[in-house]
ROSE-4610 file (N, C-alpha, C; in Angstrom, 1 decimal, always signed):
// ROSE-4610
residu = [X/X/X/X/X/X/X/X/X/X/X/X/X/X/X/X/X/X/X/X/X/X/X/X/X/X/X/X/X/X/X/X/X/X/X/X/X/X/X/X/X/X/X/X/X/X/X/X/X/X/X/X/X/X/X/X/X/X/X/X/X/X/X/X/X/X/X/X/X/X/X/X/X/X/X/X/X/X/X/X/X/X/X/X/X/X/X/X/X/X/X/X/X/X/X/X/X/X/X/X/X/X/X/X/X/X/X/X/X/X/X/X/X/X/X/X/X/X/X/X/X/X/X/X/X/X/X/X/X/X/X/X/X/X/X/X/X/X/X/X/X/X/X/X/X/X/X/X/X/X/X/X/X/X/X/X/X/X/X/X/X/X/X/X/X/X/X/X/X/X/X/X/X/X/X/X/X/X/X/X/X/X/X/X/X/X/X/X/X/X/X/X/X/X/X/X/X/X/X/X/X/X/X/X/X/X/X/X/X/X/X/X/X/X/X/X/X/X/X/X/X/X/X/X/X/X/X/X/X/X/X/X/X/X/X/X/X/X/X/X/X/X/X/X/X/X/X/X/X/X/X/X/X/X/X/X/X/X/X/X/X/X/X/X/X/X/X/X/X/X/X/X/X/X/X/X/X/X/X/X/X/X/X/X/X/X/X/X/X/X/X/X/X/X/X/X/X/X/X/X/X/X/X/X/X/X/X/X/X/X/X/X/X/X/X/X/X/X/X/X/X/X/X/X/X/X/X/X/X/X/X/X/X/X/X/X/X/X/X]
num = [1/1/1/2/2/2/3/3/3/4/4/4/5/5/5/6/6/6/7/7/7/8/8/8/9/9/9/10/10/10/11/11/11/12/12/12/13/13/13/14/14/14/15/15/15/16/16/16/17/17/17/18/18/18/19/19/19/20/20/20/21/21/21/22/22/22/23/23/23/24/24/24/25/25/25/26/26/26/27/27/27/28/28/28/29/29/29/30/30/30/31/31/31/32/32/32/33/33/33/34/34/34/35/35/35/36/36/36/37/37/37/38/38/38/39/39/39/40/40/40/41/41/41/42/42/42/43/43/43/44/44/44/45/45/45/46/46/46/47/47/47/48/48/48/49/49/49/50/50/50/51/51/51/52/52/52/53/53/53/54/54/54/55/55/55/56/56/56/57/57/57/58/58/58/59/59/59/60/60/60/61/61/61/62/62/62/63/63/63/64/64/64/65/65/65/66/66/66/67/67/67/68/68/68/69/69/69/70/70/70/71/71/71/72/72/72/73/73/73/74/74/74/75/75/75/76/76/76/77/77/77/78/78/78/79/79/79/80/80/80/81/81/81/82/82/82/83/83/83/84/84/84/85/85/85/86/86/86/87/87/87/88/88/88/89/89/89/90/90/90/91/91/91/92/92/92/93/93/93/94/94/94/95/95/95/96/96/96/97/97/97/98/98/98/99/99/99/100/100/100/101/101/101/102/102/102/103/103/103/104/104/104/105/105/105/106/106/106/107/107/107/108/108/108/109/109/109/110/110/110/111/111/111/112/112/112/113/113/113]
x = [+0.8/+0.0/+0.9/+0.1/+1.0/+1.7/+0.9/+1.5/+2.8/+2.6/+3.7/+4.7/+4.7/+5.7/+6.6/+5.4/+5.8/+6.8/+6.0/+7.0/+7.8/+8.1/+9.4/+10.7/+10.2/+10.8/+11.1/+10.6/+11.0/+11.4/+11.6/+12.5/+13.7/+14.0/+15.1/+15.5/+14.9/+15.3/+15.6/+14.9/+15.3/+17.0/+16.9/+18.4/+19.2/+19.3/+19.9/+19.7/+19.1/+19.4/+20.1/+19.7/+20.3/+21.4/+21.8/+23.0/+22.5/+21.3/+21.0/+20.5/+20.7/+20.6/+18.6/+18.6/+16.8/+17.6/+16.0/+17.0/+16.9/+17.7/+18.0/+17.3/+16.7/+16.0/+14.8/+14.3/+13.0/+11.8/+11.9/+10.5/+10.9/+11.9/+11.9/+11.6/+11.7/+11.5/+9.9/+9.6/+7.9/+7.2/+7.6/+7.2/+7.1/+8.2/+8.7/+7.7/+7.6/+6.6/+4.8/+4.5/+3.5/+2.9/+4.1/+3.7/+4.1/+4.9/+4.4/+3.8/+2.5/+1.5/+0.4/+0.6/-0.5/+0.1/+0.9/+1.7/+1.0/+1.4/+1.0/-0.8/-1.2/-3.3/-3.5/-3.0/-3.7/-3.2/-2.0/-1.5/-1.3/-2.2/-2.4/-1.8/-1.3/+0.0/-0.1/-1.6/-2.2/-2.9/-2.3/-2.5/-1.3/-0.5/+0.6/+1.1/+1.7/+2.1/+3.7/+3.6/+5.0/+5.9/+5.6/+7.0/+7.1/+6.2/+5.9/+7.4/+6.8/+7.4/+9.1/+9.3/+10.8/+11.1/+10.3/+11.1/+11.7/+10.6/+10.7/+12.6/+12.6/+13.8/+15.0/+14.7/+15.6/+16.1/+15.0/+15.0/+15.5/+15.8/+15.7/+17.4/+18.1/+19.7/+19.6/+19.7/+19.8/+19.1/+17.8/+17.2/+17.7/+17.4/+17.6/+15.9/+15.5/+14.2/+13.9/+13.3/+13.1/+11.6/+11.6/+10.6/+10.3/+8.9/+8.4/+9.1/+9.6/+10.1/+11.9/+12.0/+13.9/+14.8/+13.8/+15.0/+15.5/+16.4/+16.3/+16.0/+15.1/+14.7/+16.4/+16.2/+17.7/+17.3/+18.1/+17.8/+17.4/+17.0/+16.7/+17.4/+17.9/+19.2/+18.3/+19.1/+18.5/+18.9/+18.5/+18.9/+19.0/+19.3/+20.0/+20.6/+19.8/+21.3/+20.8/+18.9/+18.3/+17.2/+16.8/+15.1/+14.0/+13.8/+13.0/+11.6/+10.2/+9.0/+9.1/+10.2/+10.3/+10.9/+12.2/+12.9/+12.2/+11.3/+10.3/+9.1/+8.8/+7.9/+7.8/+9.4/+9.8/+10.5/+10.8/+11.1/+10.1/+9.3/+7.4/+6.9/+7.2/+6.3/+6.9/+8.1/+8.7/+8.5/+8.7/+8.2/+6.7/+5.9/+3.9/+4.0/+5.0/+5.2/+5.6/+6.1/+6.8/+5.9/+5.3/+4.2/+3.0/+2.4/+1.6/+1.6/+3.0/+3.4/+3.3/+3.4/+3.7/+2.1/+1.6/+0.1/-0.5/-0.5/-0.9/-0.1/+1.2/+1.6/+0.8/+0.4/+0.3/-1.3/-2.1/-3.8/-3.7/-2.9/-2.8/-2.6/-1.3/-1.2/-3.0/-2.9/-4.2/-5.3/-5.6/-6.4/-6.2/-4.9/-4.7/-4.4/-3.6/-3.4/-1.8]
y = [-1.2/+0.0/+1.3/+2.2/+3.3/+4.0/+3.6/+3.8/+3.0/+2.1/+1.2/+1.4/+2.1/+2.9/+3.9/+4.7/+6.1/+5.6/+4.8/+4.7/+3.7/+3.3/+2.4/+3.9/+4.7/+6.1/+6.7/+6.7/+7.5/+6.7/+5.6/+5.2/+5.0/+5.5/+5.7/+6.9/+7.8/+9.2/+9.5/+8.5/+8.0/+7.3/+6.7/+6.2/+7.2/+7.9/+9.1/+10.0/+10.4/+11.6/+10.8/+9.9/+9.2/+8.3/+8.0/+7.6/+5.8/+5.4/+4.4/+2.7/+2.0/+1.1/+1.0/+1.1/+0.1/-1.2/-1.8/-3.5/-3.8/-4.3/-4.9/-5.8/-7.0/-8.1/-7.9/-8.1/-7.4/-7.6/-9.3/-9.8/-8.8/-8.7/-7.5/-6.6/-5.7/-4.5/-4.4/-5.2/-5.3/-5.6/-6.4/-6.8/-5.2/-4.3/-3.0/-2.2/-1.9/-1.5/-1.6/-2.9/-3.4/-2.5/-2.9/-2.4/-1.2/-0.4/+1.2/+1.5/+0.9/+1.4/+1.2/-0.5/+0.0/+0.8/+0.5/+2.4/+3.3/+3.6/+4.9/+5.6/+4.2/+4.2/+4.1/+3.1/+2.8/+3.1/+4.1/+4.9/+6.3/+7.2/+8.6/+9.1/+8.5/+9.3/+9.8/+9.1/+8.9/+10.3/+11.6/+13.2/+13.7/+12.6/+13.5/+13.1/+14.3/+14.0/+13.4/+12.7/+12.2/+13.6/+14.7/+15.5/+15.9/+15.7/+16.1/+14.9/+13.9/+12.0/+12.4/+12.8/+13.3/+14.4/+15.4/+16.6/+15.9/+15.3/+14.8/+14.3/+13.4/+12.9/+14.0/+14.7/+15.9/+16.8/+16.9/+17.6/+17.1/+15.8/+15.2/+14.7/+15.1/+15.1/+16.2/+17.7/+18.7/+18.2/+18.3/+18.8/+19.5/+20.7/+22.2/+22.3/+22.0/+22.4/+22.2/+23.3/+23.4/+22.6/+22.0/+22.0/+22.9/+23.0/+24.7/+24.6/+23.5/+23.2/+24.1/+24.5/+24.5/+23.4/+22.7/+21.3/+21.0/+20.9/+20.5/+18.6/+18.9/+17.6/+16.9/+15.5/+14.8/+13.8/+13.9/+13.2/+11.7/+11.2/+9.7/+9.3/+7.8/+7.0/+5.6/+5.1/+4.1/+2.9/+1.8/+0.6/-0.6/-1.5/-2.3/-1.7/-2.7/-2.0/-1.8/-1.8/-1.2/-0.3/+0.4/+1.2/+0.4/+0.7/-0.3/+0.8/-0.1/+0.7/+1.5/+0.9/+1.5/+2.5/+2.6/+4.0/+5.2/+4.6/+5.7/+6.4/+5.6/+5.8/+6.9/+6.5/+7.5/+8.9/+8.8/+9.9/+11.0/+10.0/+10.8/+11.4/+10.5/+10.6/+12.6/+12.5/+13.8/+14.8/+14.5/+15.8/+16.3/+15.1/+15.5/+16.6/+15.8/+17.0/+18.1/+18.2/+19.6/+20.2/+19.5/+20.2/+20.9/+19.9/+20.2/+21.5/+21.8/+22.9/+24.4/+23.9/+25.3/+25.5/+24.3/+24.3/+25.4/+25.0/+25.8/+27.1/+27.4/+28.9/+29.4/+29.1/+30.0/+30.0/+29.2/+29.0/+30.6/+30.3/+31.7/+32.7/+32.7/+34.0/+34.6/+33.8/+34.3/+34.5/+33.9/+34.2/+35.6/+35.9/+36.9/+37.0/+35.6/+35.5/+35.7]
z = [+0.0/+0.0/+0.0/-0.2/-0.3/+1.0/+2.5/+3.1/+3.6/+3.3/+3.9/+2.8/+1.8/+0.9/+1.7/+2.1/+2.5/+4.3/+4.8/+6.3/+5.5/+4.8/+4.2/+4.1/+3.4/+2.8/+4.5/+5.5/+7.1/+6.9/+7.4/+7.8/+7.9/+6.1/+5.4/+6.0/+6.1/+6.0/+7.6/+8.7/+10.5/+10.3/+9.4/+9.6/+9.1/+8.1/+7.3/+8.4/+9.4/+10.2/+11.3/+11.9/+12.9/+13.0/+11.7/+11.7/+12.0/+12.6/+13.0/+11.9/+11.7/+10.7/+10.4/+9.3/+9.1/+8.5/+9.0/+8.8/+6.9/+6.9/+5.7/+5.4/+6.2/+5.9/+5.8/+4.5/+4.1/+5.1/+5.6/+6.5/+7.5/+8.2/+9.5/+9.2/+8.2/+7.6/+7.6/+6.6/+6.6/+8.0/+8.7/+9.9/+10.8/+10.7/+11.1/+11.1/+9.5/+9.0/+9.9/+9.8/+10.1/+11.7/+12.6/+13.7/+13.8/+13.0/+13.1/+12.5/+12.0/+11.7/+12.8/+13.5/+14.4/+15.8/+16.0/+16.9/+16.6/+15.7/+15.0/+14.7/+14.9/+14.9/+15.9/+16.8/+18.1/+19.4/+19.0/+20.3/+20.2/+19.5/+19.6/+18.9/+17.6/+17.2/+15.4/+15.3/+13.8/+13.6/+14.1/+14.0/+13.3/+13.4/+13.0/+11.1/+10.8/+9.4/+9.1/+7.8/+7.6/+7.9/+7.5/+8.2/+9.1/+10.5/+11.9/+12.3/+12.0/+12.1/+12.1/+10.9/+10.2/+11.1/+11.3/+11.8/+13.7/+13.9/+15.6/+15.7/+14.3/+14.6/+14.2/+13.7/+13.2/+15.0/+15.5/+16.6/+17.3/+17.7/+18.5/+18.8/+17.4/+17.4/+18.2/+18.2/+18.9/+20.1/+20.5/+21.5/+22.5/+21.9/+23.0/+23.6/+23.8/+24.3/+25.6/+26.2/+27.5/+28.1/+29.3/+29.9/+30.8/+31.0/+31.7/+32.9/+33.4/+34.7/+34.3/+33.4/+32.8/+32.5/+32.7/+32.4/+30.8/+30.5/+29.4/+29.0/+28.1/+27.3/+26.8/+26.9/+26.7/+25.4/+24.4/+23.3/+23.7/+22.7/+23.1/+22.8/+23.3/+22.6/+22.3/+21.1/+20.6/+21.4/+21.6/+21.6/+20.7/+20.7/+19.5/+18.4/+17.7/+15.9/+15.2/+15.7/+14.3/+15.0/+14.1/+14.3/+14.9/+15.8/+16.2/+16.7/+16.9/+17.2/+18.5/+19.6/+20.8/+20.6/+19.6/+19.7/+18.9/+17.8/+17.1/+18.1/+19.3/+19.8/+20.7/+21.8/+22.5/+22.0/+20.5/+19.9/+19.7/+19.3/+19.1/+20.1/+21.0/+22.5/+23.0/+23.2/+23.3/+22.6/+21.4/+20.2/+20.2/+21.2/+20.9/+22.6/+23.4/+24.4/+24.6/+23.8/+23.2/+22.3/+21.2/+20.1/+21.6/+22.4/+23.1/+24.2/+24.4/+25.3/+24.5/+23.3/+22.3/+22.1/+21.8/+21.3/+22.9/+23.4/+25.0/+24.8/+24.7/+24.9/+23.5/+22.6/+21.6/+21.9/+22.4/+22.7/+24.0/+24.7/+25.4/+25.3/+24.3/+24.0/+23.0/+22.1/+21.9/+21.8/+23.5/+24.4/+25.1/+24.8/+25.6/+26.7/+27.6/+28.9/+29.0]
């Protein structure tokens, strides 16, 4: 299908920023595939667009971003030797906390508070 095109293509583009392997063996790959898609539908995360997806991991080399507390957010680190749904997840998971913080300062500001 077309999407299992399109996250074939992140994925590529997750290892190209991350320096991290996608697997080479096609059944893992597709299998890969498979469950980030249902990640991606049945854990809150099917709002977001293929460049949201891409930009999270772009961000996520840097992450300078503050929490309201001052702390700084700490990049994720991968485990094993390939892309896996846990390291996409927790990459996500931080980027929707961060979209979510901005989404609130900007709801206020123009609210006017």
């Amino acid at each position: 299908s077309e999407l299992t095109e399109i996250l074939g293509d992140v994925l590529i583009n997750i290892s190209v920023i991350t320096g991290h392997k996608a697997p080479a063996n096609e059944l893992y790959l597709e299998l890969l595939i498979e469950e980030l898609k249902v990640y991606l539908y049945e854990y809150g995360f099917d709002n977001l667009t293929i460049q949201e997806i891409i930009l999270a991991f772009r961000l996520n080399c840097k992450c300078n971003f503050r929490y309201p507390s001052g702390d700084y957010a700490e990049p994720i680190s991968i485990f094993g030797e390939y892309i896996s749904v846990d390291y996409v997840s927790r990459v996500l998971h931080t980027y929707l906390t961060f979209r979510n913080i901005l989404d609130s300062n900007l709801k206020n500001i123009i609210d006017g508070y």
